[in-house]
C-alpha positions in Angstrom: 8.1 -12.0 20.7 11.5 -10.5 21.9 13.3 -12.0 18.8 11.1 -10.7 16.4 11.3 -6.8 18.5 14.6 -7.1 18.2 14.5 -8.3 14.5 11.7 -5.4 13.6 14.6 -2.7 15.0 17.2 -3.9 13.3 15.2 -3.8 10.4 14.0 0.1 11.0 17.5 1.0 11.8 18.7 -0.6 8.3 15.6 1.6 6.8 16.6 5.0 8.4 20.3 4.5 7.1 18.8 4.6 3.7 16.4 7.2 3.9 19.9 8.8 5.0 21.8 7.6 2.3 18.1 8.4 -0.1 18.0 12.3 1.2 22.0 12.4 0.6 21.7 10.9 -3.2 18.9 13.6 -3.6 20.8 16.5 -2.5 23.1 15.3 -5.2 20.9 15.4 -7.9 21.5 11.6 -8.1 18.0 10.5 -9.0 18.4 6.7 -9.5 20.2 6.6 -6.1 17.9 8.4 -4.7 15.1 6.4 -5.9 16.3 3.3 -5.4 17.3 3.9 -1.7 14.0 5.6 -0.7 12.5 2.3 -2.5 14.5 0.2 -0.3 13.8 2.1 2.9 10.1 2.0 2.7 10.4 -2.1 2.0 12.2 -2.3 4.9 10.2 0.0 7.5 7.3 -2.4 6.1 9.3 -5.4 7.0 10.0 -4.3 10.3 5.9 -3.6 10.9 5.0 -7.3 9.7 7.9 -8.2 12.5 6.3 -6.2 15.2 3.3 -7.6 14.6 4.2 -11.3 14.9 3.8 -11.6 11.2 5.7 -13.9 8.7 7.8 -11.7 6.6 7.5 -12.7 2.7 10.7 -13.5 0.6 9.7 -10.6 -1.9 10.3 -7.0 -2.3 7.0 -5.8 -2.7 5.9 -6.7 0.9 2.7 -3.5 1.0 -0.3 -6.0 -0.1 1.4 -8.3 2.9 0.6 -5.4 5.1 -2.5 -4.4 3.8 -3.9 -7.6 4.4 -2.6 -8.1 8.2 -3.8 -5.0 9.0 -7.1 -5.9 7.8 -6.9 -9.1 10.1 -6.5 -7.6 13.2 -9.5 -4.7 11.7 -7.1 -2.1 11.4 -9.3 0.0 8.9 -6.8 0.6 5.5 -7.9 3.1 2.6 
């Protein structure tokens, strides 16, 4: 379990440098930048719950279902 703490911070840290980087591009007006690094943030923030939780991390981008459905496992109620 300590690996996977240790794997879910480094994974939350990665995601707040680019909600940084996200609010910076913003601020710039740079909209695909900004787009693409608040994307990126919220994929890894996800990652770094399924870690947390014990869960297997998929080798996809779109990891949301994947949280959705653990969630659900452990009756977590989900909209």
């Amino acid at each position: 379990m300590a690996d996977n703490f240790s794997t879910a911070q480094t994974l939350m840290r990665e995601a707040q440098n680019c909600l940084t980087e996200a609010k910076r591009y913003f601020a710039e007006g740079d909209w695909n930048f900004a787009i693409r690094r608040a994307q990126e943030c919220v994929e890894l923030a996800l990652k770094s719950l399924l870690k947390m939780g014990g869960w297997e991390v998929p080798k996809r981008q779109d990891v949301g279902t994947v949280v959705i459905e653990q969630l659900r496992t452990v009756n977590i109620p989900v909209g």
